[in-house]
Backbone as a ProteinNet text record, in pm:
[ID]
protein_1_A
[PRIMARY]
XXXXXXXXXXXXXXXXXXXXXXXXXXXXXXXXXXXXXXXXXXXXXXXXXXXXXXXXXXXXXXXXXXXXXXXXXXXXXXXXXXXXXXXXXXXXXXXXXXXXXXXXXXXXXXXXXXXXXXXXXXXXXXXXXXXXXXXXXXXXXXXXXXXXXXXXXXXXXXXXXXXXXXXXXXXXXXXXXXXXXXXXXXXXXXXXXXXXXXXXXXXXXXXXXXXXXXXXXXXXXXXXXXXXXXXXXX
[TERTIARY]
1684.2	1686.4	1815.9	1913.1	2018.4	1945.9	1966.8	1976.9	2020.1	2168.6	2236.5	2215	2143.1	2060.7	1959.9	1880.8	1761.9	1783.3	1707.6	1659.4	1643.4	1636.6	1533	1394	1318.6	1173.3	1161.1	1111.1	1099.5	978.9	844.5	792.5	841.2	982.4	1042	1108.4	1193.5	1245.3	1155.7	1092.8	992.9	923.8	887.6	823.6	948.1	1112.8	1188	1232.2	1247.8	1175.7	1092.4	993.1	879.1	886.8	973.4	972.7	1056.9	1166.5	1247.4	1197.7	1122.4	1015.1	929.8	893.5	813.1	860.1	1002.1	1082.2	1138.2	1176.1	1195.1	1056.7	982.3	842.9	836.3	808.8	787.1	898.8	1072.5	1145.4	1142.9	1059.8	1052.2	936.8	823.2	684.1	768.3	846.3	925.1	996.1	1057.3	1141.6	1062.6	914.2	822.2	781.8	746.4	677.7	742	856.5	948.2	1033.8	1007.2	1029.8	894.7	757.7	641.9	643.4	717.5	754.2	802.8	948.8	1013.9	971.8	930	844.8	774.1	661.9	550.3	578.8	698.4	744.2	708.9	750.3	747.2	651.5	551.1	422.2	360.7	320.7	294.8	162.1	133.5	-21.9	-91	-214.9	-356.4	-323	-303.6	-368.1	-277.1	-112.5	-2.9	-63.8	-118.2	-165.1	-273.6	-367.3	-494.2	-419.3	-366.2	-325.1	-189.3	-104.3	-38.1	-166.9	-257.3	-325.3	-415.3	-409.5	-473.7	-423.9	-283	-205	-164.4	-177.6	-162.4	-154.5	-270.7	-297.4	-199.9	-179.7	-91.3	-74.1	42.2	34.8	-8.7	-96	-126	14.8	16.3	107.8	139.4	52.2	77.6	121.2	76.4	120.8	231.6	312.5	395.9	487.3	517.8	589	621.6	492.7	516.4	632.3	559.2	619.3	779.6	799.7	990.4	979.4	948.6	1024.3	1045.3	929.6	975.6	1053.5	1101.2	1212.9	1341.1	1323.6	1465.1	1481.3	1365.6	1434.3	1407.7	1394.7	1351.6	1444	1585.1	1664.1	1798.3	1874.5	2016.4	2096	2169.3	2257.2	2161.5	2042.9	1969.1	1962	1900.9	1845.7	1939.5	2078.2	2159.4	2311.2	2335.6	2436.5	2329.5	2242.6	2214.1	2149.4	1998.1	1925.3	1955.7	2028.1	2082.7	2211.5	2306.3	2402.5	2371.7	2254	2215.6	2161.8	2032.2	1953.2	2056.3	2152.8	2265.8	2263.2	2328.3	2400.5	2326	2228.3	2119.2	2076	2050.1	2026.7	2167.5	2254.3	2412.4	2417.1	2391	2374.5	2294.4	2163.9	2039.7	2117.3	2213.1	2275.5	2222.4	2192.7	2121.8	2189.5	2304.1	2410.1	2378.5	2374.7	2288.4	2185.8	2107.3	1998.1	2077.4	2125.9	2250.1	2273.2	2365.9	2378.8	2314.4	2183.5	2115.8	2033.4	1986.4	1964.1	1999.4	2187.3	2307	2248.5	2272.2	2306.7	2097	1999	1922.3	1891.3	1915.6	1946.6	2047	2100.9	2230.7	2180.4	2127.2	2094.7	1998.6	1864.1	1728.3	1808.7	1881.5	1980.6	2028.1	2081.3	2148	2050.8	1958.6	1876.4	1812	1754.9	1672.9	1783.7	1910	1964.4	2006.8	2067.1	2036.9	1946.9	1812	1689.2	1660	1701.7	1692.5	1774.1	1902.2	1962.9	1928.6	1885.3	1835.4	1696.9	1620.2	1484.4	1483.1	1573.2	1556.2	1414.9	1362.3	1218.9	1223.8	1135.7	1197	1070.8	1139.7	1010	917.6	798.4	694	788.4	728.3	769.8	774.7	650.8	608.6	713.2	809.3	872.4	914	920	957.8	1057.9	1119	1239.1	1359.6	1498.5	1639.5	1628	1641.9	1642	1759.8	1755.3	1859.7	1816.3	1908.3	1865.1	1756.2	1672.4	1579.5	1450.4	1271.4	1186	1138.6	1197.2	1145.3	1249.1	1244.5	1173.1	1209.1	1125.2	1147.6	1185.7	1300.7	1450.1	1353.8	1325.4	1272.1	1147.3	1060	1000.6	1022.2	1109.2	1188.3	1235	1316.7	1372.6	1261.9	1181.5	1055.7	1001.9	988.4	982.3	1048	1181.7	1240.6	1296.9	1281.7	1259.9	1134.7	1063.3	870.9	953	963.8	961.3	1078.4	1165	1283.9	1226.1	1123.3	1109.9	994.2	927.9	801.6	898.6	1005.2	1040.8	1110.2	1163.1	1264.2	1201.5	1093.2	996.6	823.4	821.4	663	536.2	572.6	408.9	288.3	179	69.4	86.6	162.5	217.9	264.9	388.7	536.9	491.9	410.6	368.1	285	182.3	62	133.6	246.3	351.8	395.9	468.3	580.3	493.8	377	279.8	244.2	232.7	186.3	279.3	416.2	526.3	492.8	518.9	567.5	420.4	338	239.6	243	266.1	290.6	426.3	502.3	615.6	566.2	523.9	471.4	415.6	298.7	236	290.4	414.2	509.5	530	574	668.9	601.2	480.7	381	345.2	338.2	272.8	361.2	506.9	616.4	622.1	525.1	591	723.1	807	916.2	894	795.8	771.2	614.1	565	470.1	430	296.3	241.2	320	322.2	368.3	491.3	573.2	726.9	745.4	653.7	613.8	562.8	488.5	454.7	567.3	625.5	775.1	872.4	817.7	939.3	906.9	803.3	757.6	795.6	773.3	842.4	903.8	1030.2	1213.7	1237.3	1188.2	1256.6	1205	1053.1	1014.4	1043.7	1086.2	1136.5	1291.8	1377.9	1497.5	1493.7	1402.7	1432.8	1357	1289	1256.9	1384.4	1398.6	1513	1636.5	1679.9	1784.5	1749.5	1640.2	1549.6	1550.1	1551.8	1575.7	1726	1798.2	1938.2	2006.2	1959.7	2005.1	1891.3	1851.4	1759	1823.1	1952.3	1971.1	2068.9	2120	2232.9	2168.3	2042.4	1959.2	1883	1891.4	1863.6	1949.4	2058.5	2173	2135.7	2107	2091.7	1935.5	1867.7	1789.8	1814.8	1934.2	1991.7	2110.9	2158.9	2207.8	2123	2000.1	1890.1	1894.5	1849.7	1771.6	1925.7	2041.4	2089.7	2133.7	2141.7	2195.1	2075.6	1912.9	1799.2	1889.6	1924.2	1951.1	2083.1	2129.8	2266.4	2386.2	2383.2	2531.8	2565.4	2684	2759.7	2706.5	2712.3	2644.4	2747.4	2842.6	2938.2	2952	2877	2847.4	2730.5	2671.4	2622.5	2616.2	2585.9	2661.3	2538	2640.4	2579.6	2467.6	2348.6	2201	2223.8	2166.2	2170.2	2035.5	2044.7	1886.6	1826.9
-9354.3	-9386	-9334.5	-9417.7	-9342.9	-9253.9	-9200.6	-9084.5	-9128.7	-9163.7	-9177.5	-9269.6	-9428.9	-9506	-9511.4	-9354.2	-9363	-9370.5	-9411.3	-9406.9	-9278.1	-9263.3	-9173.1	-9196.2	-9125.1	-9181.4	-9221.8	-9308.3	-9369	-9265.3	-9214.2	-9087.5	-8988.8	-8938.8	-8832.6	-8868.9	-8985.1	-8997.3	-8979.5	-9084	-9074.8	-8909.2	-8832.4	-8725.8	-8677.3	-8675.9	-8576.4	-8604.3	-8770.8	-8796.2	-8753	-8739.7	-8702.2	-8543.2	-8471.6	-8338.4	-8353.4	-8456.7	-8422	-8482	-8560.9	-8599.3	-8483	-8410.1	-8298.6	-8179.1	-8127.8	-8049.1	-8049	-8190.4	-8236.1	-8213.8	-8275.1	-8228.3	-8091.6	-8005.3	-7833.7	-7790.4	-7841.8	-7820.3	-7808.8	-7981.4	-7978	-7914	-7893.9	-7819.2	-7648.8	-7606	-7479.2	-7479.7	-7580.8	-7609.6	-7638.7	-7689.7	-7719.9	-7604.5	-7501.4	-7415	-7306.9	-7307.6	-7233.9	-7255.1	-7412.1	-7424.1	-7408.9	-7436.2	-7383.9	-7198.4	-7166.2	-7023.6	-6978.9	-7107.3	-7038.3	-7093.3	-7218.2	-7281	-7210.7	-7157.8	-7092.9	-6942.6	-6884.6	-6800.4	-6663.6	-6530.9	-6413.7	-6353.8	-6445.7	-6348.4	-6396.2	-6291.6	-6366.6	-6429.8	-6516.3	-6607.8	-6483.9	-6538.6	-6445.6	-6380.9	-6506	-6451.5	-6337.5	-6312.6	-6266	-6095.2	-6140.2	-6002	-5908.1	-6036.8	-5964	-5894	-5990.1	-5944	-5825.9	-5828	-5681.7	-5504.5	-5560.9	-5462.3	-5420.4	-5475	-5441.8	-5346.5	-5320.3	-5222.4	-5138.1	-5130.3	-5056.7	-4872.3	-4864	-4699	-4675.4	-4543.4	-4479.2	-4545.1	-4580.8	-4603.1	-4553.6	-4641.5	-4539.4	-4557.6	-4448.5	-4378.7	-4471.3	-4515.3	-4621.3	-4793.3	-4802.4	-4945.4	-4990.1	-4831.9	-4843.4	-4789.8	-4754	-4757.3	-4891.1	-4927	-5045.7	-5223.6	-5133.7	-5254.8	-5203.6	-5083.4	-5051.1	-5101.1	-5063.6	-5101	-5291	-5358.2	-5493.7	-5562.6	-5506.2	-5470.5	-5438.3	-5385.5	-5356.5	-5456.7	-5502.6	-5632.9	-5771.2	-5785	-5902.1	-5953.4	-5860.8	-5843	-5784.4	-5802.3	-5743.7	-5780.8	-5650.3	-5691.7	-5777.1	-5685.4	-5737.8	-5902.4	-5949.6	-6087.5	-6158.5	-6121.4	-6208	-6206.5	-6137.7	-6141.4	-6117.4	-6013.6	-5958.2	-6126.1	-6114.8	-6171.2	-6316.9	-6410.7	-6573.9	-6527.7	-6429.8	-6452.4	-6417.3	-6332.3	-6291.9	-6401.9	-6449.5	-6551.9	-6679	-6705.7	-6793.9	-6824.3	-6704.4	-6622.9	-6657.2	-6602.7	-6597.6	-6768.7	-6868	-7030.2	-7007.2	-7031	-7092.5	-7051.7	-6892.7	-6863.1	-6935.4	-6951.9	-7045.2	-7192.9	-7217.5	-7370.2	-7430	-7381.2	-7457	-7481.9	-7492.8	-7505	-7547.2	-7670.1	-7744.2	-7656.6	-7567.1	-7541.1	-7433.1	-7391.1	-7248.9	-7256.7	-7374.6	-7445.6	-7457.6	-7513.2	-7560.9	-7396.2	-7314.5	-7216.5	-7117.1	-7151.4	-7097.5	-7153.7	-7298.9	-7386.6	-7361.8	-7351.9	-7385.9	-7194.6	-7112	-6965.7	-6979.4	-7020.4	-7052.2	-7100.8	-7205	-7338.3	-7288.9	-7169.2	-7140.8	-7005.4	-6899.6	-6841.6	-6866.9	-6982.7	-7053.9	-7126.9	-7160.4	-7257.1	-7107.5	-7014.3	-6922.4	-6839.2	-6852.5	-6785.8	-6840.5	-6996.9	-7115.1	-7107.1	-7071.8	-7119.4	-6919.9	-6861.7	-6653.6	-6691.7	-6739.1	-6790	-6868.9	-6969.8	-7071	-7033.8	-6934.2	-6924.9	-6775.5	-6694.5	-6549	-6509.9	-6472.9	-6418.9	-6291.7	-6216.2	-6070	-6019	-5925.1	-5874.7	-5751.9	-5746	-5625.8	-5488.4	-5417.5	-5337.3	-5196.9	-5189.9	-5098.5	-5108.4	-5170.6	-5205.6	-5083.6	-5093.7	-4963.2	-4935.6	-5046.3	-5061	-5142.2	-5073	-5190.1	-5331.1	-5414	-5543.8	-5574	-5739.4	-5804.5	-5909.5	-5957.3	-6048.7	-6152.1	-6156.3	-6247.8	-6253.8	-6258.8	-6231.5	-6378.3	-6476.5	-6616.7	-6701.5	-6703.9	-6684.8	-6595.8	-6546.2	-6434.1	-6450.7	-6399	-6422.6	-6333	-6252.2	-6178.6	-6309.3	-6320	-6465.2	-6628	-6616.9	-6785.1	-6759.7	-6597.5	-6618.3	-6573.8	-6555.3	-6540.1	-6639.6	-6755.2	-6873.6	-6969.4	-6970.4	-7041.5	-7008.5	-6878.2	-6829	-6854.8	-6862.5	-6902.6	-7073.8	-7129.2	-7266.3	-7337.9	-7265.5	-7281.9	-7247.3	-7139.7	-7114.7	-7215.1	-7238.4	-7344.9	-7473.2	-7512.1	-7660.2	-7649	-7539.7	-7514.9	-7482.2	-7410.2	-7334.4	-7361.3	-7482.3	-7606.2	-7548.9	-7384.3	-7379.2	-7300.8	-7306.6	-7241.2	-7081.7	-7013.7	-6899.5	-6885.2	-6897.3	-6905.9	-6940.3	-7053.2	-7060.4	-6971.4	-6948.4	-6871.3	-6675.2	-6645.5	-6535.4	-6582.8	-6713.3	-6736.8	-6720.5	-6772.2	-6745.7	-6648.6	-6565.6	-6383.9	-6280.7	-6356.7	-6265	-6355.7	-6452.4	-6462.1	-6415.1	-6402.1	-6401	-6224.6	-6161.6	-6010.8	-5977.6	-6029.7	-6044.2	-6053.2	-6165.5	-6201.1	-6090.3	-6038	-5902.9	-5796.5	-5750.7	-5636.4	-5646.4	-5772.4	-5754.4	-5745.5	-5777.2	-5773	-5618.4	-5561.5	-5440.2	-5349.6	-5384	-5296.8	-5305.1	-5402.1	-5459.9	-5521.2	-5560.6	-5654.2	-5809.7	-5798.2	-6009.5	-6005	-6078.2	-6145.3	-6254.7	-6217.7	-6313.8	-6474.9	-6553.4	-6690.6	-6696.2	-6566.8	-6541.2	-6576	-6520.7	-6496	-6634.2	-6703.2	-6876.8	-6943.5	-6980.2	-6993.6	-7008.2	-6868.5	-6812.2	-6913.4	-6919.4	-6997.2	-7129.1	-7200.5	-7320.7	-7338.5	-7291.7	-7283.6	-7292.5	-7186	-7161.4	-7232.3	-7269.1	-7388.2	-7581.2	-7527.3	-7718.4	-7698.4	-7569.2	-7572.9	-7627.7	-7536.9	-7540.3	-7702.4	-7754.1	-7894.6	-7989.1	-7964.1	-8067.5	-8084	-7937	-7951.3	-7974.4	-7943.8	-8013.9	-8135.1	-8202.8	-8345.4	-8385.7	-8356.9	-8348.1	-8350.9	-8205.9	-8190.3	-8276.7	-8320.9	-8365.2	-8457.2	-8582.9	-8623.1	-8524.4	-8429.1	-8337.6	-8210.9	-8167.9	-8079	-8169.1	-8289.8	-8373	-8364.5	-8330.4	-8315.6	-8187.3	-8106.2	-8025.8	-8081.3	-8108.6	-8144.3	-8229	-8309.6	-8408.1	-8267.7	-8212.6	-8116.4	-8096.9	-8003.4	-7961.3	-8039.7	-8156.6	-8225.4	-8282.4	-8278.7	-8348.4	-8222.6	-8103.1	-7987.6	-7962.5	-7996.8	-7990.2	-8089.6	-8220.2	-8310.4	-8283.9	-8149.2	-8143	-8229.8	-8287.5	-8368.2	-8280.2	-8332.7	-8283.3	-8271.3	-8147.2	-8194.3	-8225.8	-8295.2	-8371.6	-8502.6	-8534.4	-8703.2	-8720.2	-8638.3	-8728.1	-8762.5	-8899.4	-8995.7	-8975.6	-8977.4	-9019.4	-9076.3	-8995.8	-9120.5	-9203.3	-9301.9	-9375.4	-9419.5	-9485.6	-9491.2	-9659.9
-7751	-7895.6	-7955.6	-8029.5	-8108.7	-8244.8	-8234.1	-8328.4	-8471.6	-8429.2	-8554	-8698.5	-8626.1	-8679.7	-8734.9	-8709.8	-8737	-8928.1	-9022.3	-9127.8	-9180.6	-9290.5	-9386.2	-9418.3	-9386.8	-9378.2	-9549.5	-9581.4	-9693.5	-9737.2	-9674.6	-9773.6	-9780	-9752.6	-9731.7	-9862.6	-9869.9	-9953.2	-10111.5	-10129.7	-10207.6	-10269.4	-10170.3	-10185.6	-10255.6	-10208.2	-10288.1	-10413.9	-10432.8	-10578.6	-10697.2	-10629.1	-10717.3	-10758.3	-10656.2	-10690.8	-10822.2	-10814.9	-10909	-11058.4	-11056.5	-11196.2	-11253.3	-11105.5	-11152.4	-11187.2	-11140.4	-11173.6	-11339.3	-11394.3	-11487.7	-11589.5	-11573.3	-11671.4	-11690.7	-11559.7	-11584.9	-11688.8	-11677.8	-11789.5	-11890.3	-11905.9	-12064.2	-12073.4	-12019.3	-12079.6	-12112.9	-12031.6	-12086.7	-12216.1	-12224.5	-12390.2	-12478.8	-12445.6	-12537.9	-12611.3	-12455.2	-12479.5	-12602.5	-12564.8	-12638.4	-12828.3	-12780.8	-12945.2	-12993.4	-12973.5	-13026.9	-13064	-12944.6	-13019.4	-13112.4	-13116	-13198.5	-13351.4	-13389.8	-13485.3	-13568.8	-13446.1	-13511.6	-13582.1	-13557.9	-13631.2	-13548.3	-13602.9	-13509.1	-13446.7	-13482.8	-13469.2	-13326.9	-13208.9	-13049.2	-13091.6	-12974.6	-12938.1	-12947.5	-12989.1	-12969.4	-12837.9	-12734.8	-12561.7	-12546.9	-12614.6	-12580.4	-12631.6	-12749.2	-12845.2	-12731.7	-12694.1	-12631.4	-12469.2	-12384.3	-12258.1	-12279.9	-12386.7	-12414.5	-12415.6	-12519.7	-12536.3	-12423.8	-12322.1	-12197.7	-12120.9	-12147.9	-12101.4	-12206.7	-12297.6	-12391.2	-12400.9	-12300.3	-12298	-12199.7	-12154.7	-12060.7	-11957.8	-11899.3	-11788.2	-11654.5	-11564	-11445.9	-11345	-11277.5	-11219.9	-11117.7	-10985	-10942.4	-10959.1	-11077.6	-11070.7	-11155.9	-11262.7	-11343.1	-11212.6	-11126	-10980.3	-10946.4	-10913.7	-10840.4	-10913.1	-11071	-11200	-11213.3	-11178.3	-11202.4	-11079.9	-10929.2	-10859.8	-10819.5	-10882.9	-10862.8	-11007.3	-11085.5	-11229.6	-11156.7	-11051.5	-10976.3	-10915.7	-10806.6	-10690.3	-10819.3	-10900.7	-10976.9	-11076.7	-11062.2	-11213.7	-11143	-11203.4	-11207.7	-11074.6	-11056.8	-10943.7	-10816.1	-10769.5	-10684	-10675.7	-10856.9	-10819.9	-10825.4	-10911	-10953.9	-10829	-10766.9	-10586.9	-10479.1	-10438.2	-10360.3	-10283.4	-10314.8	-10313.7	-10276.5	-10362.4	-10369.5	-10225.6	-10244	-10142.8	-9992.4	-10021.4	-9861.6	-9827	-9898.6	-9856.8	-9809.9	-9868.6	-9870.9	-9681	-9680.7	-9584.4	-9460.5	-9430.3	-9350.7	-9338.6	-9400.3	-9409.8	-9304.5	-9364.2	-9331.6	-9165.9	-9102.2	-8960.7	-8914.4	-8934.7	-8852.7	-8872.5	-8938.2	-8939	-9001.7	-9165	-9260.2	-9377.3	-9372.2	-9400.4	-9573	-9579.7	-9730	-9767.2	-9702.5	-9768.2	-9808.1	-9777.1	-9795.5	-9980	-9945.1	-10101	-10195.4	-10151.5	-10221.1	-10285	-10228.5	-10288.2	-10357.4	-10352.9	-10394.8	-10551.5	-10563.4	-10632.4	-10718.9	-10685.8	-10735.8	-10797.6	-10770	-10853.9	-10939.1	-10941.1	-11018.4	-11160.5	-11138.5	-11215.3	-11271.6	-11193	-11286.1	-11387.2	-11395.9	-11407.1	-11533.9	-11541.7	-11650.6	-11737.7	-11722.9	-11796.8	-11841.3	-11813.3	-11861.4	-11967.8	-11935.3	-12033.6	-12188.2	-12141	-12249.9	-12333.8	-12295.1	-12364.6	-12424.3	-12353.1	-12424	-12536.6	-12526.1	-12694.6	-12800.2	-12700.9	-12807	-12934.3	-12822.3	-12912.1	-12984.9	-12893.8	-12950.5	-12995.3	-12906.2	-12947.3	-12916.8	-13024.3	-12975	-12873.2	-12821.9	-12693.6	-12782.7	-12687.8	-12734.8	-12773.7	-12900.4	-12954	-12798.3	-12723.1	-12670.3	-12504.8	-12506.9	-12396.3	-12320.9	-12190.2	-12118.1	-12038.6	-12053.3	-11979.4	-12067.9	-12013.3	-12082.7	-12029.1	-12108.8	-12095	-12186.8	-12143.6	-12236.9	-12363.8	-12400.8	-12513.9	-12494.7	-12595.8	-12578.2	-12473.3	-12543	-12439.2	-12397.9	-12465.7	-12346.6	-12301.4	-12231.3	-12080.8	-12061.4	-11918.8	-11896.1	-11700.8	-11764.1	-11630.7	-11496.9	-11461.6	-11381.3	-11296.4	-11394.5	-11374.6	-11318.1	-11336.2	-11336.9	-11174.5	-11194.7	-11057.4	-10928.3	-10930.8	-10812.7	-10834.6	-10900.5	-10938.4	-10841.3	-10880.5	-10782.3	-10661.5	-10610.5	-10508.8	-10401.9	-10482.8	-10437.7	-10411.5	-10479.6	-10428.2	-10369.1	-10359.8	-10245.1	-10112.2	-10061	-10009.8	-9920.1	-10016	-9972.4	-9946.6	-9956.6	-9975.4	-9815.7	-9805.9	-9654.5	-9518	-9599.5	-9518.2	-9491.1	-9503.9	-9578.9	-9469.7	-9447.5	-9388.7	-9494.9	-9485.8	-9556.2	-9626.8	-9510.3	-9554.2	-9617.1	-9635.5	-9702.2	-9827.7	-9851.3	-10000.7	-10047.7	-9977.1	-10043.8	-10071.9	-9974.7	-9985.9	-10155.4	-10150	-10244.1	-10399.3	-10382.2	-10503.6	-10573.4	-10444.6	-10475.5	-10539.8	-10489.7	-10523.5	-10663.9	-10689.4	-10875.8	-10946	-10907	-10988.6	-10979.1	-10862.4	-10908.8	-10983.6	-10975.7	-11060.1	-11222.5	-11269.7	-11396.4	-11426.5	-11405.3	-11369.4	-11445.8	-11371.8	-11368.6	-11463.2	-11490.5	-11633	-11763.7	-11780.3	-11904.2	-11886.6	-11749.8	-11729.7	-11797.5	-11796.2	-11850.2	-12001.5	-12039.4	-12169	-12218.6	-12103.9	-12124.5	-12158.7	-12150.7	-12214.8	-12259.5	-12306.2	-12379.1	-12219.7	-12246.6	-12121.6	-12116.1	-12239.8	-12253.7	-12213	-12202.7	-12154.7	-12012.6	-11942	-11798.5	-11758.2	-11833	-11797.7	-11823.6	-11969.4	-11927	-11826	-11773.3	-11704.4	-11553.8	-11503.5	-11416.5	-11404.9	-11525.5	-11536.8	-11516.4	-11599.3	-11522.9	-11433.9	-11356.9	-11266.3	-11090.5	-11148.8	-11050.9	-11082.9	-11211	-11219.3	-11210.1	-11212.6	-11151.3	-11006.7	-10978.6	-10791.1	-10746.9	-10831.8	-10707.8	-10772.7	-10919.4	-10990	-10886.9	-10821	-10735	-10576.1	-10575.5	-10404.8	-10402.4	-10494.8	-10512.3	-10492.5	-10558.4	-10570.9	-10436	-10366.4	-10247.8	-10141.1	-10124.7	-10059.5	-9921.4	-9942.5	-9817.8	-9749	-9830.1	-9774.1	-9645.8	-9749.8	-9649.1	-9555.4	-9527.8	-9411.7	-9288.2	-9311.4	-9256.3	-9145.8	-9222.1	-9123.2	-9022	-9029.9	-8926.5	-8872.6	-8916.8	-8790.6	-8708.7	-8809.4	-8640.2	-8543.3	-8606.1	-8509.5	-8460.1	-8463.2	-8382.2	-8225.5	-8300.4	-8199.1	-8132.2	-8136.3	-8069.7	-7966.3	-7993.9	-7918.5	-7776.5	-7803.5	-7770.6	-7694.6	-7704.3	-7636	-7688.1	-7803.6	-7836.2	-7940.6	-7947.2	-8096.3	-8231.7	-8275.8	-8457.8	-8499.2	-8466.1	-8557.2	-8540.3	-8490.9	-8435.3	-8538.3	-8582.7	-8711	-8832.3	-8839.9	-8973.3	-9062.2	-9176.7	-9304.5	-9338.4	-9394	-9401.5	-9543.8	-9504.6	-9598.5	-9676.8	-9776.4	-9824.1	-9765.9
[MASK]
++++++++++++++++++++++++++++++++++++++++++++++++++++++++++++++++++++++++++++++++++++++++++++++++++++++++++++++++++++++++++++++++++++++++++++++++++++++++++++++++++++++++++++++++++++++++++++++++++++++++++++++++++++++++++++++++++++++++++

């Protein structure tokens, strides 16, 4: 069988489509969400009022640990070089060259849209906050990016694990950050949005490029050149 001829599976194609319709919707349900914030004026949602006051009393010792230390891997230098360039890094050796990119390119992109939209709405965060943060509590950047981390990961990595992992981390993430009092629960849903309709908007995008690399695989299995293969076409 040539190799080189083969097609793009038309539900392959299709499926990376649809991510990108669905990537697009979660967007706007985030911009929705957020001009309803900013509309409705300073005062948080009921749910935001009730799930703050749940943490309200002292913090226990263990899980205000556990909430700085995922405030550290979730934020700053960590999320914003460490994290996107290692992961980079590590794709690009296994010869995943596009997906390299593409996760370069889809942190990047959730990154920027979460900071766009921290200006645009300026909402201020819980009075009772416990940690330095930056401007603006929606979205909430810590969020967005275990977000699209969670679903970069499921898109490269499409086994049962990897997702049901990628889930746990944003949803203990979200967690943390209400636990700290750095966002308002709706910040933390937000934040989800972004940063999972970043990452399929650009899974789509990249989609025949990270094909590319499984035509290396496949022809290096095959003993030929990964440079003998051509361009897919639709």
């Amino acid at each position: 069988m040539n190799v080189d001829s083969e097609p793009v599976a038309p539900l392959t194609v299709r499926s990376d489509r649809a991510w990108g319709i669905v990537g697009l919707v979660l967007i706007a349900l985030a911009c929705g969400l957020g001009a309803w914030v900013y509309f409705r004026g300073p005062s948080p949602f009921a749910i935001d009022v009730w799930w703050n006051q749940l943490f309200a009393a002292a913090p226990l010792e263990p899980l205000l640990s556990f909430a700085l230390v995922m405030n550290e891997l979730g934020g700053y230098v960590t999320a914003i070089l460490i994290v996107p360039i290692g992961g980079a890094l590590a794709l690009f050796l296994f010869g995943k060259r596009w997906a390299a990119l593409y996760f370069l390119a889809a942190s990047a992109g959730s990154a920027l849209l979460v900071q766009v939209l921290k200006h645009t709405f300026g909402r201020a965060r819980p009075e009772d906050i416990l940690v330095l943060s930056d401007y603006g509590s929606f979205p909430s950047g810590h969020t967005a990016n275990a977000a699209t981390i969670a679903v970069v990961a499921g898109i490269l990595f499409p086994s049962l694990w990897v997702r049901l992992a990628g889930a746990a981390w944003l949803v203990l993430m979200a967690f943390s950050r209400t636990y700290l009092h750095a966002h308002w629960l709706s910040d933390t849903i937000g934040g989800a949005l972004v940063g999972a309709g970043a990452a399929l908007v650009l899974a789509a995008v990249f989609s025949r490029l990270r094909a590319r690399d499984a035509d290396r695989a496949t022809l290096r299995r095959a003993g030929r050149a990964p440079d003998a293969v051509s361009p897919r076409t639709s």
